[in-house]
Structure formats: structure tokens, C-alpha cells
N, C-alpha and C positions, 0 to 999 in steps of 0.2 A: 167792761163787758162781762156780761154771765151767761153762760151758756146755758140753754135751753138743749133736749132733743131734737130737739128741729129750731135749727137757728139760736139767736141769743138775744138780750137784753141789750140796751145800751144806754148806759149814764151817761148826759153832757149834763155841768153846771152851763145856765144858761142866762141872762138879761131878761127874759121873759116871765111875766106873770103867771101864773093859771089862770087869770084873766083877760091875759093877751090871746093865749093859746089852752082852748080847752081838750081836753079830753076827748080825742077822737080827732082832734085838730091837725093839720098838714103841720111839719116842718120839712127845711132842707138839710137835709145835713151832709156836708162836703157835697152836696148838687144833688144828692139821690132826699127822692121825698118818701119821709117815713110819717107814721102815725103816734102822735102823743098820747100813753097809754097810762100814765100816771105823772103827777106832776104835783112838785112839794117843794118846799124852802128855796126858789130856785134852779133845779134839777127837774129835768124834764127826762121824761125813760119811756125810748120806744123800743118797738120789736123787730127784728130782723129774721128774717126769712135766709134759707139754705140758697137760695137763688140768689137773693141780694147779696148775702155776704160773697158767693163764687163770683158775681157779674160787677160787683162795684168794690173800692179799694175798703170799704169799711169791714170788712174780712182781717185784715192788716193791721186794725188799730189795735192798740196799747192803753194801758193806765194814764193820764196825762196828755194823752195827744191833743193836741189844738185840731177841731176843726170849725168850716166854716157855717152858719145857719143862718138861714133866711125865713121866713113867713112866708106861707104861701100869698099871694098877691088878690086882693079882693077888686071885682071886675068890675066897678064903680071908681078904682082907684087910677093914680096916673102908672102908665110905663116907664119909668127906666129902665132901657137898657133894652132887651130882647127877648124874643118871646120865647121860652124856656119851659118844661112842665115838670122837671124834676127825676125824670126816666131816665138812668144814665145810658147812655147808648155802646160805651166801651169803656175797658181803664187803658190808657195810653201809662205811657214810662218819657221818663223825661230823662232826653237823650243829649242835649245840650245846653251847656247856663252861661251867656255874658254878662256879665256883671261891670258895669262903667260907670263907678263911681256907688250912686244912689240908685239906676236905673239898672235892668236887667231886662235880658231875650234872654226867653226859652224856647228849646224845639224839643218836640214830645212827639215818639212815635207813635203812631194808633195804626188798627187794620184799615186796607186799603177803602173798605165801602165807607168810612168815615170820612176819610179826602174828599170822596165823589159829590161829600155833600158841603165842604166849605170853596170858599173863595175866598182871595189876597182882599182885604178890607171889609169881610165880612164877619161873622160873630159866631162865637163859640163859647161854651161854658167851659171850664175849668172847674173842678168843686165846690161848684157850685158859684165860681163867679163868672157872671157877662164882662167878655173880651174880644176886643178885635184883631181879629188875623193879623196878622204881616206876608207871610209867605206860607205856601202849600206848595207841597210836593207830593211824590206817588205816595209815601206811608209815613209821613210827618208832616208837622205844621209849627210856625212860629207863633211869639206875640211876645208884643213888648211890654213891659209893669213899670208902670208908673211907682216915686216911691210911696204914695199912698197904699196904691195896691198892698205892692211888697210887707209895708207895714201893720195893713188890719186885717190882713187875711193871711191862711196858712201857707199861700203860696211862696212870700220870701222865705220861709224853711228848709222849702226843697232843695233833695242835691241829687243830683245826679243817680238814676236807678228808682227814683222815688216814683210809687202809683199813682197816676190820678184817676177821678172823674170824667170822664166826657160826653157831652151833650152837645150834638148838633142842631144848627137852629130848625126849628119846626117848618117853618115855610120851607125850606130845602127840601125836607123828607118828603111832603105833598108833592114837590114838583119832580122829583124823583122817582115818585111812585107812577106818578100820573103819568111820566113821561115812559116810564116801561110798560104801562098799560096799556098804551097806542104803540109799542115797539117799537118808538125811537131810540132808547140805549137797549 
């Protein structure tokens, strides 16, 4: 990271072409979507704002940090997974890890209006990856990793205390909103 006056730079080494992703191009990076603002040998370097770095865990990174990065999704394309925009909505802290064997449950605390918006077998980003619930409670929430998951993403790293990303799914928030706009909640 290099800091800028207002905000800072951020190097990932990345799989991506400059012809994958040009110049001005979306990525995700750990779930928050930034702008590619130069892009050489492999290394892609976007810019991070004062607001991103205080709202999302990319504030916190290090030299070497693993994170995870997606492509923004072209709307010709198929879905996997859940519909996602890259807006992280809170950092949650991860407050519990089972670990059994190769698989792991995590419970991650978030503020309570992030609850309001999931359900037990419902979807949630983690940084930036689509995941299914397990269990919701007033100001936590599970989900169980497969050991794929665990494997290609930076979420097997985590331990206990560690920041994430979180992004509630999109349809939630619509029906959330709509529904205090007629003053049902």
C-alpha cells in the first residue's frame, strides 16, 4: 500500500491480464469493488479512498497479505452464486472458528442492521465470497467452509479477532427498505 493524502494505492500481484481488466475496469478486492487504475507485468493498482479504507477491512492490509479478487460479472453472463455489488456493507470480526478436521464454522460478529437483512440458509458475502448462512442471531452469524473454500480463498487464514468484509444480499436490502417505507418494521 502507498499512501496517498487522501487515501492510498494498493498493489495486488494478480492472474489478470490488462486485457482481462482494463483501465478503469471493476475488481473486487476482499468483496469491496475498486477501480483499476494502472495495470503492468501482472499487478494491478487501484485507489482507495479515506472512506473505503475506515468502512472496509482494506485499511488493515500489510505487505503480502492474500486477498481475494473477483471480476466484476458481465450481465450477458451466467450467475453464480448471489447477487452481490461489491459495496461492503460492514467489517464484521470473527468471533468464533470450529475447525473439524478439513471443514470449519465460523461465527462473525456484525452490527445488528446486518442480521436484519440475512436468514439461516440464506447468502452472504464474506470478502468478497458468496456463502450460505447456517445460523443468525441478534449480532452474529455462521457459515460453514467447505475445504475448497478454506483453500482458495483467504478465508482459511483467519483467526480469531481477524476483519472481514460483509455484504448483505441485495434483494434483502430492497425488501427492507420497502418494507419501512409502508411502516411495517
Amino acid at each position: 500500500m502507498l499512501q496517498q493524502p487522501v487515501g492510498c494505492r494498493i498493489r495486488v500481484e494478480t492472474h489478470f491480464g490488462s486485457e482481462d481488466i482494463p483501465i478503469g475496469g471493476s475488481v473486487a478486492v476482499n468483496g469491496c469493488c475498486l477501480t483499476v487504475v494502472e495495470s503492468k507485468g501482472g499487478i494491478q493498482t487501484f485507489e482507495a479512498g479515506n472512506e473505503t479504507l475506515s468502512k472496509t477491512n482494506l485499511g488493515s492490509l500489510t505487505a503480502g497479505a492474500l486477498v481475494n479478487l473477483e471480476r466484476g460479472m458481465r450481465l450477458d453472463g451466467r450467475l453464480d452464486g448471489h447477487l452481490v455489488t461489491g459495496h461492503v456493507d460492514a467489517v464484521g470480526v470473527l468471533v468464533e472458528r470450529v475447525d473439524d478436521h478439513n471443514w470449519s464454522t465460523f461465527w462473525f460478529e456484525v452490527p445488528q442492521e446486518l442480521t436484519r437483512q440475512m436468514a439461516a440458509k440464506g447468502s452472504v458475502t464474506v470478502n468478497g465470497v458468496s456463502l450460505t448462512l447456517v445460523d443468525v442471531e441478534d449480532t452474529r452469524f455462521s457459515i460453514a467452509l467447505i475445504p475448497h473454500t478454506l483453500q482458495v480463498t483467504n478465508l482459511g487464514q483467519l483467526q480469531l479477532g481477524d476483519l472481514v468484509n460483509v455484504e448483505t444480499d441485495l434483494l434483502a436490502k430492497y425488501i427492507e427498505r420497502q418494507l419501512r417505507a409502508v411502516g411495517t418494521i
